[in-house]
ZAMARGU-4260 file (C-alpha; in steps of 0.2 Angstrom, whole numbers, plus 5000, padded with zeros to 4 digits):
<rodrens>
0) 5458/5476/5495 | 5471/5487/5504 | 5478/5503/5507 | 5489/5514/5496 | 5499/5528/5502
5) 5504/5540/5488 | 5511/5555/5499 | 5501/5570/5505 | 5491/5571/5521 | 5482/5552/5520
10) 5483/5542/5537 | 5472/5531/5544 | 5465/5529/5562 | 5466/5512/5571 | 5461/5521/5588
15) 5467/5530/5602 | 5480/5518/5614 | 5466/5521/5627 | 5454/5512/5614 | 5468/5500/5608
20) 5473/5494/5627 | 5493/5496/5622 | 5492/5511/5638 | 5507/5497/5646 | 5511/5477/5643
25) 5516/5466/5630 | 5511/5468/5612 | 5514/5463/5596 | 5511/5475/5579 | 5514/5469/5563
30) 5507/5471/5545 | 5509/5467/5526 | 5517/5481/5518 | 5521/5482/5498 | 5536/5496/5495
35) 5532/5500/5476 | 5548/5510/5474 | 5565/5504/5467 | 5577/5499/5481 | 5592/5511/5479
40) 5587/5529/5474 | 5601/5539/5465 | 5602/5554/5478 | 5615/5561/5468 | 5609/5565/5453
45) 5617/5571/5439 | 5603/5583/5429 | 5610/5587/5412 | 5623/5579/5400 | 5629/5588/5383
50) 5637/5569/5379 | 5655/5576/5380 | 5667/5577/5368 | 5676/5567/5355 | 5691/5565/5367
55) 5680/5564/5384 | 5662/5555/5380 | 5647/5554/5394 | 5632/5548/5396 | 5628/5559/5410
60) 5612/5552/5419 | 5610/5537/5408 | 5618/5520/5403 | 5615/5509/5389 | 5601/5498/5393
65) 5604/5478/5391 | 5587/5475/5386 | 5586/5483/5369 | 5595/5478/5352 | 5609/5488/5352
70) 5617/5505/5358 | 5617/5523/5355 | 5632/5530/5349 | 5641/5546/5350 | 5646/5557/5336
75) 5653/5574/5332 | 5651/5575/5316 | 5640/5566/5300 | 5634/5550/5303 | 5641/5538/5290
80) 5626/5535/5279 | 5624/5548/5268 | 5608/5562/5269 | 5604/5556/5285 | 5606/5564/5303
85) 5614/5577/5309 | 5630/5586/5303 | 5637/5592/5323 | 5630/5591/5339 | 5615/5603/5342
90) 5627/5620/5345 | 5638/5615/5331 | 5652/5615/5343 | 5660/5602/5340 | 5654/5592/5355
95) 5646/5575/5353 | 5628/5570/5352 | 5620/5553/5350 | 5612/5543/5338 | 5605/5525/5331
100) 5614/5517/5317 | 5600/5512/5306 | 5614/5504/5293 | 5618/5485/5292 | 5615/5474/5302
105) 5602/5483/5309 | 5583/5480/5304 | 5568/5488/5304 | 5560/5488/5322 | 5578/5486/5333
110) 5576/5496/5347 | 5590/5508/5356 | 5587/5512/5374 | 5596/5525/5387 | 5588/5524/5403
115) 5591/5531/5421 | 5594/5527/5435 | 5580/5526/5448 | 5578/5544/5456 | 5566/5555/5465
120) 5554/5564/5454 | 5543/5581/5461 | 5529/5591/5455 | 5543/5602/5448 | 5552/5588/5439
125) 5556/5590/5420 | 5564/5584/5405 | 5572/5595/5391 | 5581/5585/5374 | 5585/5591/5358
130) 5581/5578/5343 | 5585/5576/5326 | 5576/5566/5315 | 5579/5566/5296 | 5582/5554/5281
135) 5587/5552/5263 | 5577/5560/5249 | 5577/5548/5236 | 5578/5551/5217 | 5561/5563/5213
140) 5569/5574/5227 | 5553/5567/5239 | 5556/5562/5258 | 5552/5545/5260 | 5542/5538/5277
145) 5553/5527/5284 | 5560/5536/5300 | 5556/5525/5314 | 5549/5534/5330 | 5559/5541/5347
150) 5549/5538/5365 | 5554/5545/5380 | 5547/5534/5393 | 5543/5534/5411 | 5544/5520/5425
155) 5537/5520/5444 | 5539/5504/5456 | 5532/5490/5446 | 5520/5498/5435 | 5525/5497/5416
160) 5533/5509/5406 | 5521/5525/5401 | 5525/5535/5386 | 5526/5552/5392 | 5534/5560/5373
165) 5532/5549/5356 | 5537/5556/5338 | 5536/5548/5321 | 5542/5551/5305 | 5553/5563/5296
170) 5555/5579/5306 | 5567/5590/5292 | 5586/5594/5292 | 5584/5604/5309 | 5586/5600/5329
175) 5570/5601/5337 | 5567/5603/5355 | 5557/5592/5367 | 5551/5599/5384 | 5542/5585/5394
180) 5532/5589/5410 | 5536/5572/5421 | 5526/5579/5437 | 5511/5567/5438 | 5525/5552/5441
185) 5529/5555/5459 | 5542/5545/5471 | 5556/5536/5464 | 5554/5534/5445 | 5566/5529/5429
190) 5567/5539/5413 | 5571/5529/5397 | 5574/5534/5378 | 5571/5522/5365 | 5574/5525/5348
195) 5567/5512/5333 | 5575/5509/5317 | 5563/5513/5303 | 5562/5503/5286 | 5575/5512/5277
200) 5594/5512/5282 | 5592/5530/5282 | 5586/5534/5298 | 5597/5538/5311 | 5589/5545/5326
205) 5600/5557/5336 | 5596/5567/5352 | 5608/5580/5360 | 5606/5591/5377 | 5598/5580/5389
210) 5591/5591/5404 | 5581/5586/5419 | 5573/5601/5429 | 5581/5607/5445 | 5567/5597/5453
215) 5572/5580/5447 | 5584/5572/5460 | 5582/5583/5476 | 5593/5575/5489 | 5575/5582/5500
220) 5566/5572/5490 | 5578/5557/5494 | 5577/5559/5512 | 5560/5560/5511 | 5558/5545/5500
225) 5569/5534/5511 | 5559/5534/5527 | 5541/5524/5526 | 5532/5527/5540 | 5521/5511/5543
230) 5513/5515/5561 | 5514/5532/5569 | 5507/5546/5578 | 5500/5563/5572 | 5515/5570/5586
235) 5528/5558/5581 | 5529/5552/5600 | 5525/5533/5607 | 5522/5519/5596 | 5532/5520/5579
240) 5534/5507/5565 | 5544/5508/5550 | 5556/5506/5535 | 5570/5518/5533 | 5582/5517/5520
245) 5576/5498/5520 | 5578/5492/5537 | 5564/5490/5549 | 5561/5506/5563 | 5554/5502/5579
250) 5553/5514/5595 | 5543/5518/5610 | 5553/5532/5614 | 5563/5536/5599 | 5561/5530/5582
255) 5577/5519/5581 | 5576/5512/5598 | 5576/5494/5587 | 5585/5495/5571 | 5584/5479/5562
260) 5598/5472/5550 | 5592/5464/5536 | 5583/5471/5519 | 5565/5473/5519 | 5562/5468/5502
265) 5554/5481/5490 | 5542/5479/5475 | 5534/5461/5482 | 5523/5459/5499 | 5533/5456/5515
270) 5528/5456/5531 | 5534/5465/5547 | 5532/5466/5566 | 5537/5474/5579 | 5535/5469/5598
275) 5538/5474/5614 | 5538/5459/5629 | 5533/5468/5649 | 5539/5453/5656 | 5555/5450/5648
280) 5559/5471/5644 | 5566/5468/5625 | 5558/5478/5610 | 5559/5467/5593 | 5558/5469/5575
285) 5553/5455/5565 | 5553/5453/5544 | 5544/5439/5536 | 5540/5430/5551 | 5558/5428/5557
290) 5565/5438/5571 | 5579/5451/5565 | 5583/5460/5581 | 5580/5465/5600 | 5585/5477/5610
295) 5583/5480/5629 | 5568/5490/5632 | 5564/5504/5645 | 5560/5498/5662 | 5539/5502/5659
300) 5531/5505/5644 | 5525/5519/5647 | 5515/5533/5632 | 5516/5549/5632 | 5498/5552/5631
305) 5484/5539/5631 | 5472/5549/5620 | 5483/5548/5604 | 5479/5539/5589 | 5488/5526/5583
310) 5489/5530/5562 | 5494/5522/5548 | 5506/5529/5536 | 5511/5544/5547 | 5522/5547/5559
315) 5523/5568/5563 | 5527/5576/5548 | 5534/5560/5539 | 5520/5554/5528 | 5520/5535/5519
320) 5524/5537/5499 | 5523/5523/5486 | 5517/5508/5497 | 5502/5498/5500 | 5495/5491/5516
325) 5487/5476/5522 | 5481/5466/5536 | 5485/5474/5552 | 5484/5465/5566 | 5487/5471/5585
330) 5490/5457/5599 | 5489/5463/5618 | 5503/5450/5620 | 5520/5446/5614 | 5517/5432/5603
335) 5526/5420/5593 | 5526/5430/5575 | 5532/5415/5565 | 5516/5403/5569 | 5503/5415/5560
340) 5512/5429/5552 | 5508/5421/5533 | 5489/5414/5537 | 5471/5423/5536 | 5462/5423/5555
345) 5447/5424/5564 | 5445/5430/5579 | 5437/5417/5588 | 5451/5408/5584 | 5464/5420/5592
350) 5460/5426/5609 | 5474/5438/5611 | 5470/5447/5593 | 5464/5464/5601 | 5463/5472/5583
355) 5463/5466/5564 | 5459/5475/5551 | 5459/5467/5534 | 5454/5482/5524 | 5443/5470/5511
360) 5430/5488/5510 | 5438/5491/5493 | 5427/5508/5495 | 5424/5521/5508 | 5432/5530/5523
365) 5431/5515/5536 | 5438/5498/5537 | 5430/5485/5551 | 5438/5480/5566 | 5437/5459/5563
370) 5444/5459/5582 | 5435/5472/5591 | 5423/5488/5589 | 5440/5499/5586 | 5436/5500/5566
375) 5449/5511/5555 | 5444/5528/5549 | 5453/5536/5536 | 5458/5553/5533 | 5448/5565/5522
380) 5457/5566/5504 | 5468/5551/5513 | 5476/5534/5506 | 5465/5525/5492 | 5459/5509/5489
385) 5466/5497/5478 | 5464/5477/5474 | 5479/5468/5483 | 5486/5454/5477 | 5492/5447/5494
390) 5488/5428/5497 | 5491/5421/5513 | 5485/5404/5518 | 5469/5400/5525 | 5465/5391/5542
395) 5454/5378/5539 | 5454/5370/5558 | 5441/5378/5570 | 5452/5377/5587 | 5459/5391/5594
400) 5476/5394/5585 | 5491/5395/5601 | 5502/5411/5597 | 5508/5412/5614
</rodrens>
């Protein structure tokens, strides 16, 4: 199992310094992290699009997705087929809107998607459309049932897409308004709108006045968004690990004491470290078991106070938000992170392993110590537990395993 951090006030407590004997020397702190979030967050967000005018067309928010049949296109006026779609855009003002072709060469079941880029979603976030959805009357004056169906569709991380608004069917001559509630998706999410071509060529789907809430896209939200706290303190002083804006965070004294350079990579497991070496006074960050950059370090390492906790997925007020956690491991020595970074260990087998917490409870608000008596306890209402699908390899031999 492992953690997962969604936000809110969830932490977890490895144990005061005191406890954890990282009061002064070396140490090494490092941890499987799984960022489920889209890399690069649109923090500039545009919220509404009318999709222009004849002379001057826009997408607004979306683009044309590759992944679908074919694209949406803009109109003014009619569409070609005849007793089909709209006859102007939703104000009849001469504007555009959009809609899918249904003629030749389209067939039944092509699909038509607009989709977003990824941005940051709140409890405030919402979607507003306008749609029109109607088709030909045939001979006895009857509305036949071939429409086809519109989705609006809604994406975090790596889950799959959820249907947050489907309709079917012929809907009448008029424009209809949509008004989808999008705040049960949090962190950064993707929007898409998928139109299907029924079984008639008399189904154009259009959809006009696209409007996401104020609360869609905060730059707020963004910043917040960018930094994920990995190891932190309830004051935001002493030990700090984590990702901002994708590169790994290390401090003592300040939280970018140790900025590393390369990406750590999001939506798949990757594995940091940070460390901080008495003997040679350096502080270094490490990302997948490779050494990404080290700074000189203060003369002592010296805490602010011995009786904080170290947590995990908070660091003041910054609070971890759309990642999972797994296997933490604490060394009272600066150890070479490339020879056991990517293996399962025991400690019997690693005399230098002061803490190691696997988090294989699945239930509960504790997780045992493999290392110690130093076992985790998490906060009340705090990160859940899910099934992780990290593999790492496992240590077959019995002798002690040399880190040093």
């Amino acid at each position: 199992h492992a953690l997962s951090y969604n936000g809110g006030t969830a932490s977890a407590s490895l144990g005061t310094y005191s406890d954890l004997g990282v009061i002064d020397g070396s140490f090494t702190l490092e941890a499987w992290i799984f960022i489920n979030q889209c890399n690069e967050l649109t923090c500039n967000f545009t919220q509404s699009t009318d999709f222009g005018s004849p002379s001057s067309p826009s997408l607004g928010p979306f683009l044309q997705s590759t992944e679908d049949d074919f694209d949406w296109t803009f109109q003014s006026t009619s569409t070609p087929s005849l007793d089909t779609g709209p006859t102007s855009d939703h104000t009849g003002s001469g504007g555009n809107y959009v809609y899918t072709e249904a003629s030749s060469p389209r067939l039944p079941g092509d699909q038509a998607i607009l989709q977003t880029k990824c941005f940051p979603s709140s409890p405030s976030c919402s979607l507003t459309f306008w749609y029109h959805m109607h088709e030909t009357q045939d001979t006895d004056n009857e509305i036949n049932t071939n429409m086809g169906t519109l989705e609006v569709e809604v994406k975090q991380g790596i889950g799959s897409w959820q249907t947050a608004f489907y309709v079917e069917g012929e809907q009448g001559p008029q424009w209809h308004q949509a008004i989808i509630d999008l705040a049960d998706f949090s962190g950064g999410i993707m929007v898409r709108l998928r139109g299907t071509v029924g079984a008639s060529l008399s189904s154009d789907i259009a959809i006009d006045d696209v409007t996401f809430s104020d609360g869609c896209g905060l730059p707020s939200q963004c910043t917040a968004l960018a930094e994920k706290p990995i190891i932190g303190t309830s004051s935001g002083t002493g030990i700090y690990a984590g990702v901002i804006n994708q590169k790994l965070h290390f401090g003592l004294s300040d939280i970018s004491d140790v900025v590393g350079t390369v990406d750590v990579p999001y939506l798949t497991w990757s594995h940091i470290a940070v460390q901080y070496d008495h003997d040679a006074r350096t502080q270094s960050v490490y990302v997948n078991g490779q050494l990404d950059q080290a700074n000189p370090a203060p003369v002592d390492n010296v805490l602010p106070d011995e009786t904080l906790a170290l947590l995990v997925g908070q660091n003041g007020s910054a609070v971890l938000d759309g990642a999972w956690i797994d296997e933490i491991r604490l060394w009272d020595a600066a150890v070479d992170v490339g020879v056991a970074y990517n293996r399962y260990l025991t400690a019997d087998q690693t005399p230098n392993l002061k803490g190691y917490w696997k988090f294989d409870e699945g239930f509960g608000n504790s997780s045992k110590d493999q290392s110690g008596t130093n076992d985790a306890t998490l906060s009340v209402g705090g990160p859940d537990w899910i099934a992780s699908s990290l593999e790492l390899e496992r240590q077959t031999s019995d002798t002690t395993l040399s880190v040093g």
